[in-house]
NUROKOL-883822 format. One record per residue (C-alpha): x, y, z. Coordinates in nm, 2 decimals. Layout:
<nodes>
+--------+--------+--------+
|      x |      y |      z |
+--------+--------+--------+
|      X |      Y |      Z |
...
+--------+--------+--------+
</nodes>
This chain:
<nodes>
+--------+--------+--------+
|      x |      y |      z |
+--------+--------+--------+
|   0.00 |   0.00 |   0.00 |
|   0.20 |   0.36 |  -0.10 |
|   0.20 |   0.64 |   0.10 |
|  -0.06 |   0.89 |  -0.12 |
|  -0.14 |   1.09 |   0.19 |
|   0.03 |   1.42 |   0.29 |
|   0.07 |   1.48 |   0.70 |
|   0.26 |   1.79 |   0.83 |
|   0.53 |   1.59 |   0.91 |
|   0.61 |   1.57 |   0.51 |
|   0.66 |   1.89 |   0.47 |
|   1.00 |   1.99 |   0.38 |
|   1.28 |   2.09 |   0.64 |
|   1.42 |   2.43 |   0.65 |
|   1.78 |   2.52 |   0.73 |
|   1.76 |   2.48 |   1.11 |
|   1.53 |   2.14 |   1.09 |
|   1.19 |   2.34 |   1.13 |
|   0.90 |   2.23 |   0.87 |
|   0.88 |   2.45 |   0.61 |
|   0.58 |   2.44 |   0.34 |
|   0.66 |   2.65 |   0.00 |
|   0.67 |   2.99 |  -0.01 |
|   0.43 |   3.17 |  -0.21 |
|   0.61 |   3.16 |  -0.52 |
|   0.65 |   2.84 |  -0.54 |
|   1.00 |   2.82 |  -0.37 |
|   0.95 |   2.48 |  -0.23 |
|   1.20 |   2.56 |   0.01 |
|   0.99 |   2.78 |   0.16 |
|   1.10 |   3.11 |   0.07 |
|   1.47 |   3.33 |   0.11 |
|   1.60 |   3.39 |   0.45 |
|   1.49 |   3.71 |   0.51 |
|   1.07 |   3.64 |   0.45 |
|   0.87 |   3.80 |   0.80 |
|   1.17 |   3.95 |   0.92 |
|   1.41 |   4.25 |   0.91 |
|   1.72 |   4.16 |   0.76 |
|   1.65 |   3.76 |   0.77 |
|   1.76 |   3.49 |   1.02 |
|   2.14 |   3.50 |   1.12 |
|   2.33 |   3.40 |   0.82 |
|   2.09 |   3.59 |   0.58 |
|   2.07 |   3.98 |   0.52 |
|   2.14 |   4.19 |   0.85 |
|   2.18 |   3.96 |   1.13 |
|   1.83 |   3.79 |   1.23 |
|   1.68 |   4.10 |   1.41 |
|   1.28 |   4.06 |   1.43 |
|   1.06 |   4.35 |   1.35 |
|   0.87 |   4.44 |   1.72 |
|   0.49 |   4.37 |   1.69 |
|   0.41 |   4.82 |   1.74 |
|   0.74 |   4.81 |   1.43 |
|   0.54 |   4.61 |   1.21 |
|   0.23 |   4.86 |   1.34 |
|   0.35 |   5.17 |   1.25 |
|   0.58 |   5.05 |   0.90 |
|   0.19 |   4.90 |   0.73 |
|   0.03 |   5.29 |   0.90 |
|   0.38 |   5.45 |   0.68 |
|   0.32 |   5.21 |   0.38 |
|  -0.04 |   5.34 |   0.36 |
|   0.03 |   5.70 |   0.38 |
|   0.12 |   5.66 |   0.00 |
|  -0.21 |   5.61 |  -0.07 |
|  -0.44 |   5.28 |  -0.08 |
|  -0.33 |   4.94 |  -0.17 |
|  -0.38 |   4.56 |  -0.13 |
|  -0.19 |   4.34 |   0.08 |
|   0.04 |   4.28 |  -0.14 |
|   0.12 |   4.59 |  -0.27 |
|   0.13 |   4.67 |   0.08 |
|   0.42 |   4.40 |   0.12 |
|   0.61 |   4.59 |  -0.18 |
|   0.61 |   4.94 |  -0.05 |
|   0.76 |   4.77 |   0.28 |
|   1.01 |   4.63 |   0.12 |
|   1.10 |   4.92 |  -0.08 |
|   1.07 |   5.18 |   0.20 |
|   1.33 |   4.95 |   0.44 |
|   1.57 |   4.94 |   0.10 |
|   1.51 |   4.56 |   0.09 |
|   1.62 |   4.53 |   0.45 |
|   1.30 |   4.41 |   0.54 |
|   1.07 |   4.13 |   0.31 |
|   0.74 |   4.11 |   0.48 |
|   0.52 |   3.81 |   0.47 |
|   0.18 |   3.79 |   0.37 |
|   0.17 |   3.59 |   0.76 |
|   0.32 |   3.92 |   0.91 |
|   0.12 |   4.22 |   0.70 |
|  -0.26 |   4.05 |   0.70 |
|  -0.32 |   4.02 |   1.06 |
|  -0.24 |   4.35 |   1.17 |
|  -0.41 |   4.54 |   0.85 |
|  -0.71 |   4.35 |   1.01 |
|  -0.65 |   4.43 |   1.34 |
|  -0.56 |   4.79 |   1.23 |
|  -0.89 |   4.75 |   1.10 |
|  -1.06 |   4.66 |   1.38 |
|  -0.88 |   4.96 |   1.62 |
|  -1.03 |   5.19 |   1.37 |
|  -0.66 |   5.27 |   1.16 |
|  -0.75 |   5.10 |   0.82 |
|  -1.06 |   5.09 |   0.64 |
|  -1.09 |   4.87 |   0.37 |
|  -1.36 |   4.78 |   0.02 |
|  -1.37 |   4.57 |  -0.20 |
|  -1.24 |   4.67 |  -0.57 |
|  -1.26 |   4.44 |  -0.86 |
|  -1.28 |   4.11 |  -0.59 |
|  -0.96 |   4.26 |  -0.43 |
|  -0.95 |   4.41 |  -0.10 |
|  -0.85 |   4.78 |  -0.08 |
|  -0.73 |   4.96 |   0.25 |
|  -0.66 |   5.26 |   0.31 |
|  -0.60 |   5.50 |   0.64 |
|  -0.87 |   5.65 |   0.87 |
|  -0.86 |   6.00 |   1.00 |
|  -0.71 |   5.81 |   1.30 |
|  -0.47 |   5.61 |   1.11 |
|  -0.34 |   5.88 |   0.96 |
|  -0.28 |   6.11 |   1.30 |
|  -0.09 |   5.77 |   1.41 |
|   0.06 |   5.71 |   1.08 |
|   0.21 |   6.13 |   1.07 |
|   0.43 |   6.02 |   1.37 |
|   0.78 |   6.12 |   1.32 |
|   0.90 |   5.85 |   1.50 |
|   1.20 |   5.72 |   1.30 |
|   1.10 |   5.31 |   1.17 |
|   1.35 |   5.02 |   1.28 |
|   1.55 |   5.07 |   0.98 |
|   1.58 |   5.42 |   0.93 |
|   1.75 |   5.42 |   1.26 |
|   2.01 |   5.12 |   1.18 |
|   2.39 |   5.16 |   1.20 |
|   2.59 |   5.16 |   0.92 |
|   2.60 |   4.80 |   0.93 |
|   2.27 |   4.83 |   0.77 |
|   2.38 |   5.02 |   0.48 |
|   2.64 |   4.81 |   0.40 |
|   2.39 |   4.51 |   0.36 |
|   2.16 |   4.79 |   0.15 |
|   2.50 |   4.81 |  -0.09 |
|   2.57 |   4.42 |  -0.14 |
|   2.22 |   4.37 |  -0.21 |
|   2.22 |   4.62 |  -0.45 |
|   2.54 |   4.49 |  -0.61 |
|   2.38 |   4.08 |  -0.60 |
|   2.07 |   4.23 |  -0.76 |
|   2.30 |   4.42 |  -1.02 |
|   2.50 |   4.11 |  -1.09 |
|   2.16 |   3.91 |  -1.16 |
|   2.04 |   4.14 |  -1.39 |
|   2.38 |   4.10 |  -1.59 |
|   2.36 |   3.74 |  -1.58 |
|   2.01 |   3.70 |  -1.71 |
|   2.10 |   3.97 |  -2.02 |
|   2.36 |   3.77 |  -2.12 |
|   2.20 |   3.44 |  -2.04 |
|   1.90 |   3.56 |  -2.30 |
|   2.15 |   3.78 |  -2.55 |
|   2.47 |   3.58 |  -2.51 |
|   2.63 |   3.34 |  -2.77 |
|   2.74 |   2.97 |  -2.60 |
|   3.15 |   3.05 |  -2.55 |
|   3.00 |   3.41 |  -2.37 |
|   2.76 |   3.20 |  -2.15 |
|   3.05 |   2.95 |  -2.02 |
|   3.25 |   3.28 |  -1.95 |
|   2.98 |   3.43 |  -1.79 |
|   2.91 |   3.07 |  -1.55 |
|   3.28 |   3.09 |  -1.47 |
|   3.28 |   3.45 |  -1.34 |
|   2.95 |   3.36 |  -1.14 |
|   3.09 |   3.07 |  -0.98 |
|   3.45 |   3.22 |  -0.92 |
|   3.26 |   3.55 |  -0.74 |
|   3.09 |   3.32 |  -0.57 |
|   3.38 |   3.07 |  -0.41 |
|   3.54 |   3.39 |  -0.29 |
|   3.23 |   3.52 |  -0.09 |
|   3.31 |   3.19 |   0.06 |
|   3.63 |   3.24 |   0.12 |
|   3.56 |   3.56 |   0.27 |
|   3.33 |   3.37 |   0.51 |
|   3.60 |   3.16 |   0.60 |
|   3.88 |   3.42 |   0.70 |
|   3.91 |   3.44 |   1.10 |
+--------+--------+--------+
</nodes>
């Protein structure tokens, strides 16, 4: 008799043995370090700091000072605001939009079978605090992680040019360099 059934104990195993089903994108690994949290978990981008519950409170009240938007687009303007710092999960943003909600904070309609919010009068006297958000008030540590990312990004965007414009011999070259850049990072890793 096989085993046809799936049980949560088949779900796959992330990098520290937890279960991990796929990510929204279909990652079946369940997502990049970094997914829910600011900066990732140690060993991804910034050091494994956790955004505070009244953080994640007050970053959706500054997302939505932009002007309305779904959850996801919600989840983008996060992501852009922190300079990638911070990659929200839909398991992070969704419960407090509703329970920004239900304080009063964030409306919300319906448009086109998609779920709008937007600020209240009171969520947008919270939302006009100056208060600086967890990553605006980082050390320089934080920049530097800004500048690789934006360097990783920039080297991926190479790659796929000349993986789609590329003849075969520029390809191979191009593998090489990808591969060499990224034993040193290793090596790097390993100096004491």
């Amino acid at each position: 008799m096989g085993h046809d059934q799936h049980y949560p104990h088949d779900q796959l195993r992330g990098q520290r043995g937890m279960r991990r089903g796929p990510a929204p994108d279909g990652d079946p690994w369940g997502g990049g370090g970094g997914r829910g949290r600011w900066g990732g978990e140690r060993g991804g981008w910034g050091g494994g700091r956790r955004m505070r519950r009244g953080d994640i409170r007050r970053a959706i009240l500054s997302a939505l000072r932009d002007g309305p938007a779904h959850g996801y687009a919600v989840m983008r303007r996060l992501e852009e605001m922190s300079g990638g710092l911070w990659r929200p999960s839909p398991g992070s943003v969704y419960p407090h939009l509703q329970m920004l909600e239900d304080e009063g904070m964030v409306g919300s309609s319906e448009k086109d079978g998609t779920r709008i919010f937007h600020l209240t009068d009171a969520g947008t006297t919270e939302a006009s605090n100056d208060a600086p958000l967890p990553w605006q008030a980082g050390g320089e540590g934080d920049e530097q992680i800004r500048t690789l990312r934006l360097a990783v990004t920039q080297l991926m965007s190479a790659a796929k040019q000349l993986s789609g414009a590329g003849e075969n011999a520029q390809v191979e070259r191009g593998i090489a360099v990808v591969q060499k850049a990224r034993k040193e990072l290793y090596q790097i890793l390993a100096e004491d």
